[in-house]
C-alpha positions as a printed NumPy array, in Angstrom:
array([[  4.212, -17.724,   8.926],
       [  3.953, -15.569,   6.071],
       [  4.033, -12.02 ,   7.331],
       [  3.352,  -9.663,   4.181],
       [  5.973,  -6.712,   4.444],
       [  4.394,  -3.639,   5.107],
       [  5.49 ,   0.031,   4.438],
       [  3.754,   3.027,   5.712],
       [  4.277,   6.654,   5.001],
       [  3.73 ,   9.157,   8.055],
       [  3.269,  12.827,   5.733],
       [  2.879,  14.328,   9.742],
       [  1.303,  17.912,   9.279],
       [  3.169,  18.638,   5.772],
       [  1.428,  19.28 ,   2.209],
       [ -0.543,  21.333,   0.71 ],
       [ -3.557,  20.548,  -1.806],
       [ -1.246,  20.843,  -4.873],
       [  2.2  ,  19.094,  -3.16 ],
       [ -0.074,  16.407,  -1.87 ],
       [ -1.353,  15.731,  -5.301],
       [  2.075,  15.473,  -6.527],
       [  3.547,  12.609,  -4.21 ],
       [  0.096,  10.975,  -5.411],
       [  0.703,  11.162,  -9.032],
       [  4.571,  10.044,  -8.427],
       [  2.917,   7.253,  -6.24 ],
       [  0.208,   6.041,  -8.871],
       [  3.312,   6.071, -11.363],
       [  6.203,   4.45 ,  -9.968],
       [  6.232,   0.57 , -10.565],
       [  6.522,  -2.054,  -7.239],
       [  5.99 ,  -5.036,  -6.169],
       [  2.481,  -6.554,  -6.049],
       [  0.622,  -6.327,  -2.985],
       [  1.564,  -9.784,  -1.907],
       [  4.92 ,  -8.629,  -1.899],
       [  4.103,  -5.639,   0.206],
       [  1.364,  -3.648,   1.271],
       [  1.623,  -0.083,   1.218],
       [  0.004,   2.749,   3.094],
       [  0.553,   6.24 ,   3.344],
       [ -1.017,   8.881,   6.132],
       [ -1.831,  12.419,   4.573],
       [ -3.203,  14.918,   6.875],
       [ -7.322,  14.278,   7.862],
       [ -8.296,  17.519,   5.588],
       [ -6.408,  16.088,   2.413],
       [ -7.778,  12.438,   3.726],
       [-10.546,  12.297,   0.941],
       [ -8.502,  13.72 ,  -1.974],
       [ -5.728,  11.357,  -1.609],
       [ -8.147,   8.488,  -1.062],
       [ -9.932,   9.897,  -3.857],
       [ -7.086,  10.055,  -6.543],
       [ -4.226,   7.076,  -5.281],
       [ -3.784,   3.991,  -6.988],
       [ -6.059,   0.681,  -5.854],
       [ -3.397,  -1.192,  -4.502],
       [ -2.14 ,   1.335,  -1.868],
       [ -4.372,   2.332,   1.16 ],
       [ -4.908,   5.758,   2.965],
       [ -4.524,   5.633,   7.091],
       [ -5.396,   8.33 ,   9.062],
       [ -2.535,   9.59 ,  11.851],
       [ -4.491,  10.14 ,  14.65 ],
       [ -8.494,   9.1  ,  15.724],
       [-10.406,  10.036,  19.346],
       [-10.775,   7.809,  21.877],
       [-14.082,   7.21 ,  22.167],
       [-17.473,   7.54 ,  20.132],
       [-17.636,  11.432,  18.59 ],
       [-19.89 ,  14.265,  20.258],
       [-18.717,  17.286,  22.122],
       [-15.038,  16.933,  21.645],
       [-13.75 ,  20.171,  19.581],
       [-11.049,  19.482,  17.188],
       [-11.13 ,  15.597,  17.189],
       [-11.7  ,  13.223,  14.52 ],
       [-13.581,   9.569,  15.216],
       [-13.189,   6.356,  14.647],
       [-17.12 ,   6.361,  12.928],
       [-16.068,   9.311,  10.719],
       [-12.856,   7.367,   9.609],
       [-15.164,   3.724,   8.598],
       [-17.638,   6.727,   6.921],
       [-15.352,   8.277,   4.419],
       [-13.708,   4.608,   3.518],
       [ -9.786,   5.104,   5.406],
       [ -9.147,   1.437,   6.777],
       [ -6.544,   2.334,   8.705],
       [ -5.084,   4.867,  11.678],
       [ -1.854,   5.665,  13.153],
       [ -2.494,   5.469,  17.069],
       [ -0.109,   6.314,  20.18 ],
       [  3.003,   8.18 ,  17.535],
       [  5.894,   9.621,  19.989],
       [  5.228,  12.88 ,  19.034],
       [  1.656,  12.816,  19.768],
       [  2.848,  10.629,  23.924],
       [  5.758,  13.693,  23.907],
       [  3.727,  16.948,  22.802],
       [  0.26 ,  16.073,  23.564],
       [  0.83 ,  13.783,  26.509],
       [ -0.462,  10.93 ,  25.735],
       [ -0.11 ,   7.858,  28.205],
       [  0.126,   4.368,  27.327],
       [ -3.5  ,   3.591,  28.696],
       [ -4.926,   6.28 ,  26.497],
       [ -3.288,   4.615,  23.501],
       [ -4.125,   1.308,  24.64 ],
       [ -7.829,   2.752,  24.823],
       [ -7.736,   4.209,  21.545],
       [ -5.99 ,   1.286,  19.516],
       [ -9.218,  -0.608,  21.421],
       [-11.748,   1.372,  20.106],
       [-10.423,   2.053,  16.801],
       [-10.538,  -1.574,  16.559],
       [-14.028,  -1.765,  17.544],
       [-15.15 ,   0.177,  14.569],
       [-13.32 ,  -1.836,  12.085],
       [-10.417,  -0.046,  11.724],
       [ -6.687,  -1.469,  11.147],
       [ -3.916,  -0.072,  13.509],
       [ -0.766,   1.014,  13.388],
       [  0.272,   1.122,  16.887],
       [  3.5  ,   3.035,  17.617],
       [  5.731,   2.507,  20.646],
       [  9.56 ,   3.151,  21.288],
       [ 12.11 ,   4.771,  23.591],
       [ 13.466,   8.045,  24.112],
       [ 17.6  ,   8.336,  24.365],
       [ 17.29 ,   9.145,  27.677],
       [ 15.653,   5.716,  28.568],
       [ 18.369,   3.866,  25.813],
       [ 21.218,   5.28 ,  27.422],
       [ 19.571,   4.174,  31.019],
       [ 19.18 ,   0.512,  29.209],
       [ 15.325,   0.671,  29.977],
       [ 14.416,  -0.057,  26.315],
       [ 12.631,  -3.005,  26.714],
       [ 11.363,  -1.75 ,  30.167],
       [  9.421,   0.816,  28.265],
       [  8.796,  -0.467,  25.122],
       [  7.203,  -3.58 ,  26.744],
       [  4.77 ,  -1.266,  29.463],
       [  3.687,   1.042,  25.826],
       [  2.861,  -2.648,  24.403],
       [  1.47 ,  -4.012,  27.269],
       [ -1.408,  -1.032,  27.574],
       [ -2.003,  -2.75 ,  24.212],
       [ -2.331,  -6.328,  24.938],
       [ -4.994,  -5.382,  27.899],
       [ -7.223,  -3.78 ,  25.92 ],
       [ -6.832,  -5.775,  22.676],
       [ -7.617,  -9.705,  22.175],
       [ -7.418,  -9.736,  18.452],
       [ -4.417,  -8.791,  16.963],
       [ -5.209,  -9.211,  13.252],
       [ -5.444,  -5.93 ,  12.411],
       [ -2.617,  -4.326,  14.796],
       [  0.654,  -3.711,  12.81 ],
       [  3.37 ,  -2.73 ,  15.34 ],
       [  5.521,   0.132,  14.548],
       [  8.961,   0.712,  16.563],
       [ 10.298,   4.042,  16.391],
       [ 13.227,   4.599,  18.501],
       [ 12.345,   8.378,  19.356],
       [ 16.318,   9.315,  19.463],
       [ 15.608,   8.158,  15.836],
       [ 12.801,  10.4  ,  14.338],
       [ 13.729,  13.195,  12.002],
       [ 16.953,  12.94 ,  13.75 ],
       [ 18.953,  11.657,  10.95 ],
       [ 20.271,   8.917,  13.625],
       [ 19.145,   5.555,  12.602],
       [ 18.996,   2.801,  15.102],
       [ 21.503,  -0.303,  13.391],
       [ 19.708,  -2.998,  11.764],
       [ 21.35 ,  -5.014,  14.588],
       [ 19.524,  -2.444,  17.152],
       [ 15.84 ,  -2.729,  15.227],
       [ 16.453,  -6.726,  14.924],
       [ 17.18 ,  -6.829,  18.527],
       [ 14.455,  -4.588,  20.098],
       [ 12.144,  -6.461,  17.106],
       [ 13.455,  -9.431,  18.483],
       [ 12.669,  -8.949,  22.05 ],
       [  9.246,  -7.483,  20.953],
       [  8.365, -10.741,  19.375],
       [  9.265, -12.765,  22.526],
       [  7.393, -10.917,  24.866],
       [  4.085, -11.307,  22.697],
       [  4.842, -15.226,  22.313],
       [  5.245, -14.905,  26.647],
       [  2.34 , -12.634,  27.072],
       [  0.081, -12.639,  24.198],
       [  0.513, -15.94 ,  22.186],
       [  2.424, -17.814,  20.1  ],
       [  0.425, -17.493,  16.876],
       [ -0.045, -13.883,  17.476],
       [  3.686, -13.397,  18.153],
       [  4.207, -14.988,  14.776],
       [  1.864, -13.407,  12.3  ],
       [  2.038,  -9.768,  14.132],
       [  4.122,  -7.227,  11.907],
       [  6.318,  -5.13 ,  13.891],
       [  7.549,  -2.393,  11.691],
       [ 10.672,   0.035,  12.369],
       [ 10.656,   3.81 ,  11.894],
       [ 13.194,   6.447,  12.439],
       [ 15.162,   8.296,  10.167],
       [ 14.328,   5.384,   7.066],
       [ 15.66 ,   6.479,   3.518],
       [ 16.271,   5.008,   0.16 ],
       [ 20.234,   4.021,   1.212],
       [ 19.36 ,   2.452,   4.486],
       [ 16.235,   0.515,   3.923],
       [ 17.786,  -2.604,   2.254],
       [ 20.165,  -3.293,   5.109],
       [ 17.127,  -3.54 ,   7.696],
       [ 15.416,  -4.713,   5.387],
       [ 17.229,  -8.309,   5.679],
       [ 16.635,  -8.348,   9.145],
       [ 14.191, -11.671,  10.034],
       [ 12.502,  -9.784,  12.577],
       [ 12.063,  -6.397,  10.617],
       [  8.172,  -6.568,   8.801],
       [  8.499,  -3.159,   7.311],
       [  8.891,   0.076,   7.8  ],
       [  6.764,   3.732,   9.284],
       [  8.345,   6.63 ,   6.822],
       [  8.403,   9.718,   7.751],
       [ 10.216,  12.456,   5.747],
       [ 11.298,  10.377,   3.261],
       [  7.574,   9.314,   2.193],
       [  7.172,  12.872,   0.862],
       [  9.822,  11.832,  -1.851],
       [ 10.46 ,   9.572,  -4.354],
       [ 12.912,   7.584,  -2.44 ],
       [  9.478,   6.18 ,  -0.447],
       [  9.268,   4.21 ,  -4.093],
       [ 12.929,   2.949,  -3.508],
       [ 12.007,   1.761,   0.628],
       [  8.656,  -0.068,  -0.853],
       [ 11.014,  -1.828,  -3.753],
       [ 13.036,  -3.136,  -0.435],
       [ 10.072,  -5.464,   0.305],
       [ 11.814,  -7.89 ,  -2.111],
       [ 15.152,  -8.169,  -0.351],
       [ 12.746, -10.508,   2.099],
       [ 11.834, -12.94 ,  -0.999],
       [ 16.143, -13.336,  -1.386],
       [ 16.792, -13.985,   2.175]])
């Protein structure tokens, strides 16, 4: 099966030019495990995009956090897939909660964007999770399965589609979902790929967990069979994000 453990690090709209090139020099010095232990990617803002790229260390890649839908043109403000390939980012954050919650953005526009960006050669991190509204209803899976659905009809090749849950009761919240919750929601993710997707895909598709991840509860999730990794948020503009990535190995002991 062999899914490489993956840790990403969200920096949302935070940084400036000097901050930003400090988590990069902390980044290019701390010492981890080799990439086939765990790959590692981290999503500045688009304006310090090139500088990061620019100055970070070989073995960690740069993702962008959001991309348009479509090819560029007369859409003010937005950044394309083409421009992304053109400066050399591999990879994009598509569909985050805070971008369905404050900028409305419904599944099929995700699924349409994840699409695209995949058309132009770009890897995907594809976001989905529930509000605590919908938990406390029990329609988790209900809505976690219709965000990844949207997905699977617009997408046939999942090779470059990491999946990233984030419970949204979760994010910046300081409320972590259990590693029991993540394994089961990861759990029930995984199933309802093998029903609706595939069986290979089900098996070699990363699905990530994000919410309120720090240095003291990464380990514990960590162990979970069904947890590939991790989507930081605050704590990837630290130097505990070195402590989540050293995690990765607590999957070579289990």
């Amino acid at each position: 099966m062999g899914r490489t453990f993956f840790v990403g690090g969200n920096w949302k709209c935070n940084g400036t030019f000097d901050e930003v090139k400090k988590i990069v020099t902390t980044l290019n010095e701390a010492e981890v495990p080799s990439e086939d232990v765990v790959e590692v990617v981290v999503s500045p803002p688009f304006v310090f995009l090139s500088v990061v790229k620019s100055l970070l260390r070989s073995d960690f890649h740069v993702a962008a956090q959001n991309c348009w839908v479509r090819k560029g043109g007369a859409f003010t403000g937005e950044v394309s897939a083409e421009m992304l390939v053109n400066l050399g980012i591999p990879w994009v954050i598509l569909g985050h909660s805070e971008r369905r919650l404050l900028l409305n953005e419904s599944n099929e526009f995700v699924g349409d964007k994840v699409a695209y960006a995949l058309s132009q050669g770009l890897k995907v991190i594809a976001c989905v999770g529930e509000t605590l509204e919908q938990r406390e209803s029990g329609s988790t899976m209900a809505v976690v399965a219709a965000q990844t659905k949207a997905i699977a009809d617009q997408v046939s090749n999942w090779s470059n589609v990491v999946l990233a849950y984030e419970p949204v009761w979760a994010i910046g919240t300081g409320k972590v979902a259990t590693p029991a919750q993540a394994q089961d929601v990861h759990s029930e993710l995984r199933k309802w790929l093998q029903d609706n997707v595939g069986a290979e895909v089900a098996a070699s598709t990363r699905i990530i967990y994000g919410g309120s991840v720090n240095g003291a509860n990464c380990k514990e999730l960590a162990t979970k069979p069904d947890v590939d990794g991790f989507l930081v948020g605050g704590a990837s503009l630290k130097p505990e994000f070195i402590d989540i990535i050293k995690s990765a190995t607590v999957k070579k002991n289990v």
